[in-house]
C-alpha positions in Angstrom: -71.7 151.6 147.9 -71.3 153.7 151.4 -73.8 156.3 152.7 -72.5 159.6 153.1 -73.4 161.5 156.3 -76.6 163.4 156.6 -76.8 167.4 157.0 -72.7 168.0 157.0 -71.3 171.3 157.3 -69.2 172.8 155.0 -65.5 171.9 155.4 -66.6 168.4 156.9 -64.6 165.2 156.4 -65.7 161.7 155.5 -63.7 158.6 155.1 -65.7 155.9 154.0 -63.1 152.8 154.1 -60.3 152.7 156.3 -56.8 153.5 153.3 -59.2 154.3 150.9 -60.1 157.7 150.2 -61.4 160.7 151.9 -64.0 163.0 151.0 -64.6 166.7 152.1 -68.3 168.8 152.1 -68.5 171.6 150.1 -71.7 172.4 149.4 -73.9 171.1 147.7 -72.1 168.6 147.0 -68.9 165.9 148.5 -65.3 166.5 147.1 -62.7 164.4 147.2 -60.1 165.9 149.6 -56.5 167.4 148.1 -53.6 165.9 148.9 -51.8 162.2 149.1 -54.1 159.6 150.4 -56.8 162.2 150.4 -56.8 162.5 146.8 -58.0 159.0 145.8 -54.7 157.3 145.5 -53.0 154.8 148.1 -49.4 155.0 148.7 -47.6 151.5 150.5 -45.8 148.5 150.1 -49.1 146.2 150.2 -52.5 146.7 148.7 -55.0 148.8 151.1 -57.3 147.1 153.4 -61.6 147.2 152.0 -60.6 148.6 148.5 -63.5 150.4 146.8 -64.0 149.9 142.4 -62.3 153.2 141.2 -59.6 153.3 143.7 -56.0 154.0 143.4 -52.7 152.0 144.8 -49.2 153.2 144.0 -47.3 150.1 145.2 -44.4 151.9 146.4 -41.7 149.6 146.8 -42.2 148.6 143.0 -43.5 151.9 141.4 -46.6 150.3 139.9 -50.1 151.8 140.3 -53.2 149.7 140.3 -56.8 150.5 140.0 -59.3 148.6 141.9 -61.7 147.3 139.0 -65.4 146.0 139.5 -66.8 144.4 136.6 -70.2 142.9 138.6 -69.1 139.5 139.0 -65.8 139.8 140.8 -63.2 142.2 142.0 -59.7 142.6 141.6 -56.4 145.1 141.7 -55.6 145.9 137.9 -52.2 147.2 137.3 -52.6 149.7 134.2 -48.3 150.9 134.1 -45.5 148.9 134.6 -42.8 150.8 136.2 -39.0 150.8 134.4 -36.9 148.5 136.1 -34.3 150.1 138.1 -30.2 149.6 135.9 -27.8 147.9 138.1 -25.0 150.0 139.0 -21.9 149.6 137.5 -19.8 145.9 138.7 -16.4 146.5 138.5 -14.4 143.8 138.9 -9.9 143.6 138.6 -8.7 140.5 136.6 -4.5 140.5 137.1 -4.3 139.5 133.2 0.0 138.4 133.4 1.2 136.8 130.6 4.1 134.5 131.1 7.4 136.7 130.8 8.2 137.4 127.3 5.7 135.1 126.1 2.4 137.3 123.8 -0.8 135.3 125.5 -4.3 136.0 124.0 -7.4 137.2 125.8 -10.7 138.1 125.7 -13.1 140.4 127.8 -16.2 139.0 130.2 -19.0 138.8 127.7 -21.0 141.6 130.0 -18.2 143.7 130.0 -18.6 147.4 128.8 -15.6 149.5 129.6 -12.2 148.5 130.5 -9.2 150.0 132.4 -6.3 149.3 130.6 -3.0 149.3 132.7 0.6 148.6 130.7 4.0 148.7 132.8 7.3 147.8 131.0 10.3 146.2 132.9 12.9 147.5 134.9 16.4 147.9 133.5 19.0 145.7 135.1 22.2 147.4 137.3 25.8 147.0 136.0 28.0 145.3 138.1 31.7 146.7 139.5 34.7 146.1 137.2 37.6 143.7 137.9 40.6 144.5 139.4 42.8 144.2 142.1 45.3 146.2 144.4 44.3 148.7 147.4 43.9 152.2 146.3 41.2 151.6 143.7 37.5 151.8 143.2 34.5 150.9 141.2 31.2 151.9 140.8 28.7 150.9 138.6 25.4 152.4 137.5 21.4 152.0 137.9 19.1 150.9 135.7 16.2 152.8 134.5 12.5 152.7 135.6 10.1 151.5 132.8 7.5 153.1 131.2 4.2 153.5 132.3 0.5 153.9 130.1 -3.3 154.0 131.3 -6.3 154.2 128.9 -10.6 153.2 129.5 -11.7 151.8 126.4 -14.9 151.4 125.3 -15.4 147.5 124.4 -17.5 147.8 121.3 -18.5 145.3 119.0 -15.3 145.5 117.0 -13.2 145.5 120.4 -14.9 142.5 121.5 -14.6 140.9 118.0 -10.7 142.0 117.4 -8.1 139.4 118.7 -6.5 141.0 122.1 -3.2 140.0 122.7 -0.8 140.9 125.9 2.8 141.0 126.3 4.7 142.0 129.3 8.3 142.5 129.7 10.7 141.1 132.3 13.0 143.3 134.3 16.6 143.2 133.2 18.8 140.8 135.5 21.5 142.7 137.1 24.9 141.4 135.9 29.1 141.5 136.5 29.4 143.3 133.7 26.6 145.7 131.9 23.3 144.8 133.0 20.1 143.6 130.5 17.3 146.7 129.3 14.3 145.7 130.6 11.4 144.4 128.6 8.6 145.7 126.3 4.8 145.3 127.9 2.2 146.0 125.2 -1.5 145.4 125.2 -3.8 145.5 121.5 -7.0 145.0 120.6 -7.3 145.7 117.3 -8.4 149.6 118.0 -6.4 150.5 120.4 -2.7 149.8 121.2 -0.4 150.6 124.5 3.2 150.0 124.8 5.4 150.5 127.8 9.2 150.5 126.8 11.6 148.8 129.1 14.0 150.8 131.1 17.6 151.0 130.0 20.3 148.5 131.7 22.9 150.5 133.9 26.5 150.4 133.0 29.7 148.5 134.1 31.5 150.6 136.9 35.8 150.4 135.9 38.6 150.4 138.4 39.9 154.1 138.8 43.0 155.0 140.5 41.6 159.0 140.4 38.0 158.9 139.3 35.5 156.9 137.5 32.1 157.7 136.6 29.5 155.4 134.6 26.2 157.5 133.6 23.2 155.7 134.7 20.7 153.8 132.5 18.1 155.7 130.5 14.3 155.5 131.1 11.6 153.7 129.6 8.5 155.8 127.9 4.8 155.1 126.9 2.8 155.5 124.3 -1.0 154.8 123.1 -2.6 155.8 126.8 -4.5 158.5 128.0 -1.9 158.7 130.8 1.9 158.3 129.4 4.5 158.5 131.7 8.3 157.8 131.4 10.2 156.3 134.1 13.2 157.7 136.0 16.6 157.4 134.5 19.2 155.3 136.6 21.7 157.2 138.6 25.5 157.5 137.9 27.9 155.1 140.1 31.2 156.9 141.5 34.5 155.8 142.3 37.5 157.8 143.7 40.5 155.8 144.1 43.8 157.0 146.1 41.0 159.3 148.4 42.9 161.6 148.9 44.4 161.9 146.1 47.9 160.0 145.7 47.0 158.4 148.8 47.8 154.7 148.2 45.3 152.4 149.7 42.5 154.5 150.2 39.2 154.1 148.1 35.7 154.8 147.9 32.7 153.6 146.0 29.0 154.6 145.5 26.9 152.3 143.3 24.0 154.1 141.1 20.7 153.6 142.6 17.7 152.2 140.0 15.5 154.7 138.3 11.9 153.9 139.9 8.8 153.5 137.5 5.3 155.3 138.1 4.4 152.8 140.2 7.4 150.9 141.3 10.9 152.1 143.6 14.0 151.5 142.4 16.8 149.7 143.7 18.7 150.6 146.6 22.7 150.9 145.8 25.5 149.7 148.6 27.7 153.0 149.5 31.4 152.3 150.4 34.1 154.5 152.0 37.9 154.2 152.4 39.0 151.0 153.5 41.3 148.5 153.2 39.2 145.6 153.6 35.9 145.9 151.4 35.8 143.8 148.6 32.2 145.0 147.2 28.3 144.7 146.8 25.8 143.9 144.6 23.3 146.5 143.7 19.4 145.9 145.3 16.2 144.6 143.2 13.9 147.0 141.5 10.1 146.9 142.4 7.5 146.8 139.3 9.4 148.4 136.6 12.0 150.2 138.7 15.4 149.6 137.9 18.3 147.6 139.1 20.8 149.1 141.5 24.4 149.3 140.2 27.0 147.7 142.2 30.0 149.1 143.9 33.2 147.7 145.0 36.8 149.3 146.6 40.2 147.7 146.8 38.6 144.7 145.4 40.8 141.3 144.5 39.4 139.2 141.5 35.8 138.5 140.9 33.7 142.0 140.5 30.0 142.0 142.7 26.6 142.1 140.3 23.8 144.9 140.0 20.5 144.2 140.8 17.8 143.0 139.1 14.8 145.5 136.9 11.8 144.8 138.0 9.1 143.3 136.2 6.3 144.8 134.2 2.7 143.7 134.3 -1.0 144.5 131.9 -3.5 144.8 134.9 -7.2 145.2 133.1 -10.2 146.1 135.6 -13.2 145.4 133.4 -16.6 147.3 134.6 -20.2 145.6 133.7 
């Protein structure tokens, strides 16, 4: 109990307990004052100092309110609401799930896991490699791969997601070769709901001595399916070869290998580029990046062996789970 002052004035303030309320004097009678602290209820990290029975304390690093509660024989805070705790924000975390090449591995999602990111890339077609031949005055050219396919897709990991068996494939890139190069792998992810597939790109073609002009169409692309984002690769370019440059010009030759269609998130291969000369044998075609296609080969006035394309790239599943 507190004494109240005697004879206030209207409008007059009284704080009986340091934190605890305040009181205002309208007559006849004392008010508790509007507002915050002034209204009864105490707003902090840690209880007020000298409580008094009937007060309030909004423990504000929590969100639970208290009352101060005096039953005659002791005195205590009493928390009358528990406040909702506050959800954790989303975790995500990437998990690199690689199979081994052309091998179908199974898998199975963090038991907390609620969505995934579902990321499917196919692998690169291989180049072709220059033809054989011999004698000055000729030229060969081979073609590019093509880029692989590429799909995207968040799931939902439901009960019957989590339940299904998940398997992953993913696709090798084509090797380059002397000859025609090797399509690039298949990558695929299921899970009983949902399926993605990423097609392999197409394998570049064999390049044949010309004494005019040869031309060798480049591989075709790889597409997607089963993904909210679907997106075909680039088809390999053509290789040329003019032999006799100019024209009936003995000895003279020039090559351009096809460079390697790139993927949607991987360059193709670079092509060697060769002009007029007497001494050149040939080159092999360059290395695709993550689905992009191998670079065909190129080769003038060459004696013998013939030079190989380059190598697809290979294709990958990347899941990033989020909590």
């Amino acid at each position: 109990m507190f004494d109240f002052p005697n004879s206030p004035t209207n409008g007059q303030q009284f704080t009986p307990v340091v934190g605890g309320p305040t009181y205002v004097w309208q007559s006849p009678i004392w008010r508790l004052a509007a507002g915050g602290i002034n209204a009864g209820v105490y707003i902090g990290d840690t209880a007020p100092i000298n409580p008094v029975a009937g007060m309030l304390w909004w423990e504000s690093d929590s969100g639970n309110t208290f009352i101060y509660y005096d039953d005659g024989s002791s005195a205590q805070w009493i928390q009358f609401n528990i406040a909702p705790p506050i959800p954790p924000a989303p975790s995500p975390f990437k998990r690199s799930s690689i199979a081994t090449l052309g091998t179908t591995t199974s898998f199975q999602f963090d038991v907390s896991t609620l969505f995934a990111d579902i990321e499917v890339v196919g692998g690169g077609g291989g180049g072709g490699g220059s033809g054989t031949g011999s004698g000055a005055g000729v030229a060969s050219a081979a073609s590019g791969g093509g880029g692989a396919g590429y799909c995207k897709k968040l799931i939902e990991v439901t009960a019957a997601v989590r339940a299904a068996t998940k398997t992953i494939f993913v696709g090798g890139g084509g090797s380059g070769s002397t000859t025609v190069g090797v399509n690039g792998g298949i990558s695929s992810y299921t899970d009983g709901v949902n399926t993605l597939t990423a097609n392999g790109g197409v394998a570049g073609t064999q390049g044949a001595f010309a004494t005019q002009v040869g031309v060798r169409a480049g591989g075709a692309q790889g597409s997607a399916t089963g993904g909210d984002i679907n997106i075909s690769g680039q088809p390999g370019a053509p290789g040329f070869g003019f032999g006799n440059v100019p024209t009936g010009a003995a000895g003279q030759a020039a090559a351009a290998g096809g460079n390697g269609g790139a993927s949607a998130i991987g360059s193709g291969g670079v092509a060697p580029a060769y002009f007029s000369t007497l001494t050149a044998t040939g080159a092999n075609g360059g290395n695709g990046s993550t689905g992009g296609g191998g670079a065909g080969a190129a080769a003038v006035n060459a004696v013998g062996s013939a030079t190989a394309g380059g190598n697809g790239g290979n294709g990958f599943v990347l899941i990033t789970e989020y909590r």
